[in-house]
N, C-alpha and C positions, 0 to 999 in steps of 0.2 A: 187559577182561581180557587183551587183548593184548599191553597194555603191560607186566601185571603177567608175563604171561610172558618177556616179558624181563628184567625184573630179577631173575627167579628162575634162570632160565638163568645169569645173568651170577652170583650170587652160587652157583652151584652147581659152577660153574669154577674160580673163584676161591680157590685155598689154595694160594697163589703163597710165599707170607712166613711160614706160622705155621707151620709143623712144624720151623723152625732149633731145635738146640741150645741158642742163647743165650735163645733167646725164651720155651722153656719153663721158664726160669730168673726171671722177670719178675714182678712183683708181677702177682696175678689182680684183673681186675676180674669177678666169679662173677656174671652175669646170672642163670643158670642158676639158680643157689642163691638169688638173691634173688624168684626167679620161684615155683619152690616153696614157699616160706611168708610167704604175702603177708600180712600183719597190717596193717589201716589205723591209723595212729597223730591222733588228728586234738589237734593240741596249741594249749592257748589262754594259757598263760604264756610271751606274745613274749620277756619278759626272757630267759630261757637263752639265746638265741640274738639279739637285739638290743638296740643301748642305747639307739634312737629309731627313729620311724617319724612318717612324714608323707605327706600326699597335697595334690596341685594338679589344677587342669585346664590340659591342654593351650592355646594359643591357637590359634586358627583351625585346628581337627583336627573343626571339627562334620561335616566332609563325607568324614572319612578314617575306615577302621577299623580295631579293634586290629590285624588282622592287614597292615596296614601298616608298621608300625614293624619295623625289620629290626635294628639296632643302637641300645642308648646305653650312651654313655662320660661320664664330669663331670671336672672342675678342679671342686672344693671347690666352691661354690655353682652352677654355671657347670653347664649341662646338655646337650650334645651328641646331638642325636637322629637317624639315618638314616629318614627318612619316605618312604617311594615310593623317588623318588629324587634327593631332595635331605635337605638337612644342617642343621638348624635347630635354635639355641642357644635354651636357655630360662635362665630364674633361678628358683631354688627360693624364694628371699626375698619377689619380686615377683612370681614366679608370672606372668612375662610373654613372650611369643617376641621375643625382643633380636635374631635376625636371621635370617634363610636366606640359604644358601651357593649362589649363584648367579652368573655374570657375567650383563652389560646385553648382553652381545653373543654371548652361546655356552649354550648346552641342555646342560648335563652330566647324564648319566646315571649317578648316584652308588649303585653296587653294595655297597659294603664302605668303612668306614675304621678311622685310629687316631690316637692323641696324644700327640705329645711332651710332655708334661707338664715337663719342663726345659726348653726352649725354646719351649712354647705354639705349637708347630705341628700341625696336620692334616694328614695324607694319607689321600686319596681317591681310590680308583680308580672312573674312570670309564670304562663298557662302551659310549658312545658314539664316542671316540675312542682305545680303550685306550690311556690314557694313565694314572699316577696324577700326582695334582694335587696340586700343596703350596700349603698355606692355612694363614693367621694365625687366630684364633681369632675373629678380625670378619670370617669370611669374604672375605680379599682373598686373590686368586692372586697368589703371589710366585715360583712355578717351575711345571715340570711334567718327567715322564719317560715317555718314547716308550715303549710295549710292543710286541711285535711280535703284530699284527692278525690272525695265523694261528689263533692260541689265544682261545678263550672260557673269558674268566678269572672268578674266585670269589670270592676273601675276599682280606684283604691284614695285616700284622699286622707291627710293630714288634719287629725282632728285638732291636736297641739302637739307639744314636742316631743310625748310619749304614747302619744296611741294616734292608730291607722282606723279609716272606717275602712271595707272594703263590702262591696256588695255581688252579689251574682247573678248568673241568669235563672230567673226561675219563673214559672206561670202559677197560681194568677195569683201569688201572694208574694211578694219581697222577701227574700232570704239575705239577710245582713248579719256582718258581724265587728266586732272594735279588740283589736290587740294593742298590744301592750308592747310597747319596741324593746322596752328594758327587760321584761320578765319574761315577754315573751306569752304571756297565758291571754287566750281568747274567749271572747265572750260574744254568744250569739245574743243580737236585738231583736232582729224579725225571725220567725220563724216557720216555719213551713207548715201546711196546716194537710188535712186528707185528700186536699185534689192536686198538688202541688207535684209538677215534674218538671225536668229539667228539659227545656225547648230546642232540638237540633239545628245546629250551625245555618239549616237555608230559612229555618222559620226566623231565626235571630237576624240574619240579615234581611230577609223580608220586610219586618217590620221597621228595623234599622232605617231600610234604604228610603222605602215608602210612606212612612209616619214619623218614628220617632226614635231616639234611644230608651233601650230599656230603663236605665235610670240617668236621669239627667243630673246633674253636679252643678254647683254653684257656689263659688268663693262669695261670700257677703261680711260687713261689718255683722253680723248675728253670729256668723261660724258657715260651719258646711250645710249647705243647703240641698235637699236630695228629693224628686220627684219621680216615682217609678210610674212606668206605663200606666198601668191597670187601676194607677190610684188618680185623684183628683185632686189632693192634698200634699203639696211642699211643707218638707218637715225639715227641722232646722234640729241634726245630730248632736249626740253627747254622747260623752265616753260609756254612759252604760243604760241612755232611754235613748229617747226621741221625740220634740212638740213641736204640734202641728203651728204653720208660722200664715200659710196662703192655702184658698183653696181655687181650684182652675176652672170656670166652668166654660165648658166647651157645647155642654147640650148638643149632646150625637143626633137626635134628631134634625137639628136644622135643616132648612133648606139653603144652598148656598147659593145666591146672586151670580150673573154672570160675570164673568174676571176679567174676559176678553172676548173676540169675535168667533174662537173656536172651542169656546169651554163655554157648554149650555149650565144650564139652573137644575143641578140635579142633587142628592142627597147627600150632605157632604158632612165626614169625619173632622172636627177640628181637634187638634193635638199641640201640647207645645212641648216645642223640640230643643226651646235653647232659653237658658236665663244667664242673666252676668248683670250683675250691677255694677255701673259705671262710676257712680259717683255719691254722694249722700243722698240727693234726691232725683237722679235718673237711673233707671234700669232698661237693660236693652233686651226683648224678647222675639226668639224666632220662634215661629209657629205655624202651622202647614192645617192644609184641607185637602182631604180625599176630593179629590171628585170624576168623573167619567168624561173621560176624551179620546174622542174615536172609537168608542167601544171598548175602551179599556179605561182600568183606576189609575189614577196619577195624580200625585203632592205636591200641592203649588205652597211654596214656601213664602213666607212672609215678615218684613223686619217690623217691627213695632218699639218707640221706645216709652217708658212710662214713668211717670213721677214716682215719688215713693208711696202713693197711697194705691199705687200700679191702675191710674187713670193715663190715658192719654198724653204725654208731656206737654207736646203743645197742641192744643185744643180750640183755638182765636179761630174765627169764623174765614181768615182770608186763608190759614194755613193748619189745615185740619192733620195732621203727620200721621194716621192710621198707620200708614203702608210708609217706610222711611228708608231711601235711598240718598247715597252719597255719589254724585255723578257728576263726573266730568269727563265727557266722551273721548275714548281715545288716548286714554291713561291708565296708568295701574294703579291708580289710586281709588277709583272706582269702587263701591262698596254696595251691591246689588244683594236680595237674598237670596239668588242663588250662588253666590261667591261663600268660599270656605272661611269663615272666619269663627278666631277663637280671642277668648278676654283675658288676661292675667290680670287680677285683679288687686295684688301683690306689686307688680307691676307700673300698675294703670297703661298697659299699654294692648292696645286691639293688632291683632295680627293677621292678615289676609295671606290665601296661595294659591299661587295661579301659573299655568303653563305661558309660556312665553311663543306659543304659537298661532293664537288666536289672531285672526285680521282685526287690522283697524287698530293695534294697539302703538301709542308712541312712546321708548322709553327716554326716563330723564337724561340727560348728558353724560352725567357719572357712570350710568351702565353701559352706553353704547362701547364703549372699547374692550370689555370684558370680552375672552375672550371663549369661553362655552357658553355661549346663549340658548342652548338645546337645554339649561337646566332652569330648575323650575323658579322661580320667583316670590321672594317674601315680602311684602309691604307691611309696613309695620306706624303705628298710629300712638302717639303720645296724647291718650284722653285727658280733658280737662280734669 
């Protein structure tokens, strides 16, 4: 509980950014409102919403679990996975691991990456040498960029073809910065102000596991799109600013409604944990609420998807989609919010993982003859 008391401290401080003038001018993303009339939608006509789907298993993933995988990205058949912390191409055709991103001579500890999709390059930051690594798409180092060792860095993200955002962990202000791939010279955005330290590894997963990511990432038609904890405002990155594009309101105070028959009506944290835009005018948002069960806190996740003015999508009095689940009992196709999924947006394709040992589950025919099914399971989803 002591840790939780810090996070609560730190978010109770923290209304550094959201009372500007401009800000309250901002398209709302209303947690608030979405938390109030929570309607489970559980929908089994995939067509509205994809024009194929398919599933594989992993190679050599029997000993890993879903909550392993931290990112994937694809080139058209070509499957890009952050496992642990290494980087391993699959193929959707052959359903086979074509290679891990590793040298014969150096242990990279691969935290975050991205893909030039134009020129077939990776970059990966690695928190063993903070450095980020530039890789061909066979896994060969062809460069690398020094970061400075002071900062414990987070996520990294492809602003265009010559500059990286990368961000770190930091409390309770965003410490960010934007390089330069060609020249190499860095330039800090956010900056670190007098209260600002760097949060150890169990407060970062704390909040990680229980709330939210420290900074949440967002491929949209705008550019990169970047939401830190502590702020309430999605800012939409540029190689040497930052403007504000959304602001989140989650109103900590709320009281939250009951969910179900063992989660009472008690004080509830809302947080959003997950943005991806799916299309021009739908966006898909995960979003979680603290609240007390059994005497203990625990984050009840939730899918929501939203038009572009981040209202409600569908809103029609028979089929209110607050809460949006894709369900069809007894498949991997299945798309719950407690299920791992990640958006390529690049893509357009939605990506679920899930262990292959759960009761009740039926796989398609093409899987059944595989012959390690102890490995873990990619569903994969071609969004409209």
């Amino acid at each position: 509980m002591k840790k939780w008391g810090v996070i609560f401290s730190l978010l109770s401080i923290i209304n550094l950014y959201n009372c500007s003038g401009n800000n309250k001018r901002l398209k709302i993303i209303d947690l608030q409102s979405f938390s109030k009339d929570k309607t489970v939608v559980l929908v089994e006509d995939y067509n509205d919403y994809f024009t194929e789907y398919s599933a594989i298993f992993l190679e050599k993933t029997d000993s890993l679990a879903p909550m392993d995988v931290k990112q994937i990205k694809g080139i058209e058949n070509d499957i890009f996975i952050l496992i642990k912390n290494q980087i391993r191409r699959y193929n959707l055709n052959n359903r086979h691991l074509d290679n891990s991103f590793q040298a014969y001579d150096t242990i990279y500890d691969f935290i975050s990456f991205d893909i030039d999709r134009v020129t077939n390059k990776l970059y990966a930051l690695d928190a063993n040498y903070s450095k980020i690594i530039y890789l061909d798409t066979l896994g060969n180092v062809m460069d690398h960029l020094k970061l400075d060792p002071a900062y414990k860095y987070d996520q990294l993200a492809l602003l265009d073809k010559s500059h990286i955002l990368i961000t770190t962990c930091s409390f309770p202000v965003p410490i960010t910065f934007v390089a330069n791939i060609e020249s190499k010279i860095i330039k800090q955005i956010d900056k670190s102000s007098s209260k600002s330290f760097t949060p150890d590894k169990q407060l970062c997963d704390t909040i990680h596991k229980k709330m939210a990511p420290i900074n949440i990432f967002s491929q949209s038609n705008k550019g990169i799109l970047v939401k830190y904890f502590f702020d309430d405002i999605v800012y939409k990155y540029n190689n040497d600013s930052k403007e504000p594009v959304f602001r989140v309101n989650n109103n900590k105070a709320y009281k939250a409604k009951q969910i179900n028959n063992n989660v009472s009506s008690k004080l509830g944290q809302i947080t959003l944990s997950g943005l991806w835009q799916l299309s021009e005018e739908k966006w898909l948002l995960r979003w979680s609420q603290v609240l007390k069960y059994k005497g203990s806190l625990t984050s009840i996740p939730i899918l929501t998807i939203c038009n572009d003015q981040m209202g409600v999508y569908n809103n029609s009095m028979s089929n209110n989609s607050t809460i949006m689940e894709w369900h069809r009992p007894g498949t991997i196709f299945s798309i719950g919010a407690y299920d791992l999924i990640y958006v390529d947006t690049h893509e357009r394709k939605l990506f679920k993982v899930m262990s292959n040992n759960l009761p009740g589950i039926k796989l398609p025919e093409y899987l059944k003859d595989f012959q390690t099914q102890n490995n873990l399971i990619l569903s994969w989803y071609l969004i409209k």
